[in-house]
C-alpha positions in Angstrom: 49.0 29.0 -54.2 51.6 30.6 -52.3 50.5 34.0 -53.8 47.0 33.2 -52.3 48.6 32.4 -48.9 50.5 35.2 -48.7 47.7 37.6 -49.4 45.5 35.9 -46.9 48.6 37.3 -44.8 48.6 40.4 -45.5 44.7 41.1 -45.6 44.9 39.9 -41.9 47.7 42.3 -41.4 46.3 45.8 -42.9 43.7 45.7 -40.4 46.2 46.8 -37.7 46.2 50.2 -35.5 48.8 52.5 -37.3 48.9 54.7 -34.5 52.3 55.3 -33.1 52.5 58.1 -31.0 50.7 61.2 -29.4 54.2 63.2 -28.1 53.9 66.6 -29.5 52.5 68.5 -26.4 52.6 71.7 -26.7 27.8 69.7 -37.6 25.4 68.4 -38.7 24.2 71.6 -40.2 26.0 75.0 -39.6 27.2 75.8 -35.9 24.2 73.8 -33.9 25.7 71.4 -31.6 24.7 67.5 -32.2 25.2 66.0 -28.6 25.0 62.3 -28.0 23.5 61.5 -24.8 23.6 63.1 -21.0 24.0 62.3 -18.1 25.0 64.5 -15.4 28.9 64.6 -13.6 30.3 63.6 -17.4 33.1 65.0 -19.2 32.1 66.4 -21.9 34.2 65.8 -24.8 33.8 67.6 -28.3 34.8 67.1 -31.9 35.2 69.6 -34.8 35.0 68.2 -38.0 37.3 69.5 -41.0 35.2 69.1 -44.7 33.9 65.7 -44.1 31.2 64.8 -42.5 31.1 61.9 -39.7 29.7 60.0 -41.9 32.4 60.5 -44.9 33.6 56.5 -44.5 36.8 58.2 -44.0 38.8 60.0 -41.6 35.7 62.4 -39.6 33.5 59.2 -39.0 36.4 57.4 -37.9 37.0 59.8 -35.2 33.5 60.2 -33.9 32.9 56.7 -33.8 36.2 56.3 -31.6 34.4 59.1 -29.5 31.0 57.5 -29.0 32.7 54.0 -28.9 33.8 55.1 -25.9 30.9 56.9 -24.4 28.8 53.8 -24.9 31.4 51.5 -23.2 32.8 53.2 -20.5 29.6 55.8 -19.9 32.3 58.6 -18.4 31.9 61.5 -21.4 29.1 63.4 -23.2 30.1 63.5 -26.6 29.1 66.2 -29.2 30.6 67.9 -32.7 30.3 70.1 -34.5 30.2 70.6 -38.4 31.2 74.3 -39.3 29.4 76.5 -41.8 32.8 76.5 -44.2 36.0 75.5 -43.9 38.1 78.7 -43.2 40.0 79.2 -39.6 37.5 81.3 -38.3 34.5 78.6 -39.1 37.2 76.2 -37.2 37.8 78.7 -34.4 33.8 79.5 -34.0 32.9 76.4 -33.8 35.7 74.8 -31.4 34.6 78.7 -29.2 30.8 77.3 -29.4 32.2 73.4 -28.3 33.9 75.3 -25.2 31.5 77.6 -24.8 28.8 74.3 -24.1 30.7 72.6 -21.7 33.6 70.6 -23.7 36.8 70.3 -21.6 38.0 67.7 -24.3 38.1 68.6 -28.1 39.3 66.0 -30.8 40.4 68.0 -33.7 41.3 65.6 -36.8 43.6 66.7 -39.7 45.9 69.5 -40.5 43.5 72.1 -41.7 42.6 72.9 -38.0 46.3 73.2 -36.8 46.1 76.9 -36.8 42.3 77.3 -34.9 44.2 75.0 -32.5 46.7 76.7 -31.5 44.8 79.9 -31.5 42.2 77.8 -29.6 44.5 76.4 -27.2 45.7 80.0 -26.0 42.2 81.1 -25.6 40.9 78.1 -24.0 43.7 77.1 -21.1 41.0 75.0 -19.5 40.1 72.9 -22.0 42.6 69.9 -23.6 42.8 69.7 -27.3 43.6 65.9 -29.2 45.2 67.3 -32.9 44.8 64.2 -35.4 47.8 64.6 -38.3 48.6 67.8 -37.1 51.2 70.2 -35.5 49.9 73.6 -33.8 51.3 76.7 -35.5 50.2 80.7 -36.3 50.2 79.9 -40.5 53.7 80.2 -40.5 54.9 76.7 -40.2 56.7 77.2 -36.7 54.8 74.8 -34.2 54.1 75.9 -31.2 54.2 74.0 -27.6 50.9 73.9 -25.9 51.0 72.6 -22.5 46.9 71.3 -23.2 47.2 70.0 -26.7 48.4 66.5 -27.9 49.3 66.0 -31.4 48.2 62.2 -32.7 50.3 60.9 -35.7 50.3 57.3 -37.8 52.3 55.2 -39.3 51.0 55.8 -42.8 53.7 54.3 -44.9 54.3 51.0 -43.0 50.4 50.5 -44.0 50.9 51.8 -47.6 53.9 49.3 -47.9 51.3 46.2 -46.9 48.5 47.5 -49.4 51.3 47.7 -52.7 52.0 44.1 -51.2 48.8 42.9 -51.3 48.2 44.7 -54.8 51.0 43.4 -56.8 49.7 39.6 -55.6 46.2 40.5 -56.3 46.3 42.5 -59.7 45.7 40.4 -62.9 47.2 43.1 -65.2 50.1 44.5 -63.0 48.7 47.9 -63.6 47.9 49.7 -60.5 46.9 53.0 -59.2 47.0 55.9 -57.0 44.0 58.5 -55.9 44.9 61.3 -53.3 43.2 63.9 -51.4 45.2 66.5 -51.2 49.1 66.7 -51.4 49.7 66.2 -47.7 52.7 64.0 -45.4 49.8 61.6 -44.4 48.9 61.0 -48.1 52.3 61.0 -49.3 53.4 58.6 -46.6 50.6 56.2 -47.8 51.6 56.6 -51.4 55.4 55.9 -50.5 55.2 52.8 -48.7 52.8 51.6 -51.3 55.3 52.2 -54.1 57.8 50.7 -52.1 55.1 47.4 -51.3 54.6 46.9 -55.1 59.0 46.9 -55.4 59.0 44.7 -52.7 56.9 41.8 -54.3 58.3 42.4 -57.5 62.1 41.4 -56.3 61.1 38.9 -53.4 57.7 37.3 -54.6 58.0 37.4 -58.7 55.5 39.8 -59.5 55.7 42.0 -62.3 53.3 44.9 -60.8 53.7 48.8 -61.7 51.8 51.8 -60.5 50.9 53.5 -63.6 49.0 56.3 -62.5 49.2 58.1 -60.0 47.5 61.4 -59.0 46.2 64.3 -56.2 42.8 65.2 -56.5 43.2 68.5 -53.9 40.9 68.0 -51.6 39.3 65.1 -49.6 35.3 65.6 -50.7 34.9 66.4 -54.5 32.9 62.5 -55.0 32.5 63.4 -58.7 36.3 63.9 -59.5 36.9 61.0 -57.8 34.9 59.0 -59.5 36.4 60.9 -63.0 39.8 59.9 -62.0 39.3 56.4 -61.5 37.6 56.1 -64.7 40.3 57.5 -66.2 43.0 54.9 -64.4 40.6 52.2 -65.0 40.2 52.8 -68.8 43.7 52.4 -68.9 44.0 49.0 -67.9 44.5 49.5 -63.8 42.7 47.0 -62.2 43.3 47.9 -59.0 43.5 51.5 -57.3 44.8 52.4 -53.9 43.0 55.6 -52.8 43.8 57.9 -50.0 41.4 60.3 -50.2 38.7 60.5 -48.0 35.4 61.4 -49.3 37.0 61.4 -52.6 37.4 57.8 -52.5 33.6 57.1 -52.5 34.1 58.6 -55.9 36.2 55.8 -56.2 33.9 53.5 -55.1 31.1 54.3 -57.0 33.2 54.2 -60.4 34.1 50.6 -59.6 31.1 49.3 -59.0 29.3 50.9 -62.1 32.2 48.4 -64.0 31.5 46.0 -62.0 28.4 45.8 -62.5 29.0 45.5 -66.5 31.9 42.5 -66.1 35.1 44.8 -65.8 37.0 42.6 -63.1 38.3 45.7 -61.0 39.0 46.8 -57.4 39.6 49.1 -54.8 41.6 49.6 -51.7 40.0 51.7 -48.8 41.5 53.9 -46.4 40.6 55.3 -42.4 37.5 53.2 -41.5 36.2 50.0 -42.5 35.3 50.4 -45.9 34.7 46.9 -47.1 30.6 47.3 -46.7 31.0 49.8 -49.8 32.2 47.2 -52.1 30.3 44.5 -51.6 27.7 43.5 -54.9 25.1 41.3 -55.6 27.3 39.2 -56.6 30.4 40.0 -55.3 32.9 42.3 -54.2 35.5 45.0 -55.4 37.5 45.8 -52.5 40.4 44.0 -51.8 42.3 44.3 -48.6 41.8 47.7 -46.8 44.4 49.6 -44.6 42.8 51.1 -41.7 44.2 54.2 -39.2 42.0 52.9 -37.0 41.5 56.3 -35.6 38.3 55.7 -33.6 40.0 52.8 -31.8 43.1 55.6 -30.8 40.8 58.3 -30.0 38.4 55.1 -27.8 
């Protein structure tokens, strides 16, 4: 019973905005802009996504929800993105040129790969302020650079991850756990940390005898099929339940659970970035267990 309590706790608690601070100062298909709707005398505000789409259940659809959340609610901004033909700095920097170019004088860049088009960007475009998600502006060479129109947005990630191990060591019926992430990044790491140090928690304060068995990098946030490979892997090894941090690699994830599922095998998943829990549900059940959110679009609202 008290195990079931205090998971009830903690599922309550992992829904909770991350976000801590924004204190650095400093498409749908190829470059057409998607706009949202117009009226006149509105600020318009643009996103550039990184190698998601906004609707990746992850970390780009997070931020354009935020974005239009707001639009609908406060009717002040026209909002618009932009997907980019690839994912090299000069796709990032021709689209967030084409963004200005149209009128944006607000442009919401999420996650490190645009850190460099920013502050290239930010030079270029004086007039325009720039919000960089999980990211620091700098020429390639790791020495961030002050912009006096960009502000850098950064989370909490391993108070989060700490709450998820929690919930995980309570929840797991063979104490074998595991860990998917995107790419080898401080915001992935900082999940995987305080989930490691969640799972030690329970184990010398709540009497659970939880390890994370496996735990791996994909190397990038989009590859669905080696998602799905790795959790087949983790689960055929006993893991019952894995953590992923991995963006669109996590719907890899997703879709390997559910396929066990499906056949009787009693696994789960935890979500990250936006509400995934509509992804788990089944026919006949469901096989997510408590999700930590960034709430991102409720920051960037």
């Amino acid at each position: 019973m008290r195990k079931k309590i205090l998971s009830a706790i903690v599922s309550s608690l992992l829904i909770t905005s991350l976000c801590t601070s924004c204190v650095q100062k400093g498409d749908e298909t190829g470059d057409d802009v998607n706009k949202g709707t117009k009226t006149e005398e509105k600020i318009k505000v643009g996103m550039v996504t990184d190698a998601g789409t906004i609707d990746d259940k992850s970390f780009n659809q997070g931020s354009w929800e935020g974005i239009r959340r707001y639009e609908d609610e406060k009717g002040t901004i026209e909002s618009q993105y932009l997907k980019p033909n690839d994912v090299q700095e000069t796709d990032y920097i021709n689209a967030i040129d084409t963004l200005a170019e149209t009128g944006s004088k607000i442009i919401v860049a999420p996650g490190f790969k645009l850190e460099t088009a920013v502050n290239r960007s930010a030079e270029v475009h004086k007039d325009v302020s720039f919000i960089l998600v999980d990211g620091l502006p700098h020429g390639g060479d790791q020495k961030f650079v002050n912009h006096d129109n960009v502000v850098s947005v950064f989370f909490n990630e391993h108070e989060a991850g700490f709450l998820v191990g929690l919930a995980a060591a309570l929840s797991s019926k063979t104490g074998k756990l595991g860990f998917i992430g995107g790419m080898k990044i401080p915001p992935v790491e900082k999940f995987y940390y305080g989930y490691q140090a969640g799972v030690l928690y329970a184990n010398k304060n709540l009497a659970t005898k939880a390890s994370i068995t496996d735990a791996q990098y994909q190397g990038s946030f989009d590859n669905i099929p080696a998602g799905q490979t790795l959790a087949a892997g983790m689960y055929g090894k006993g893991i019952d339940i894995i953590f992923h941090a991995a963006g669109g690699v996590g719907n890899g994830v997703f879709n390997e659970a559910k396929a066990r599922s499906e056949k009787g095998e009693k696994v789960w998943v935890i979500g990250v970035d936006s509400d995934q829990y509509d992804q788990g549900i089944l026919k006949d059940g469901k096989i997510v267990v408590p999700q930590t959110q960034k709430e991102v679009d409720d920051f960037l609202k």
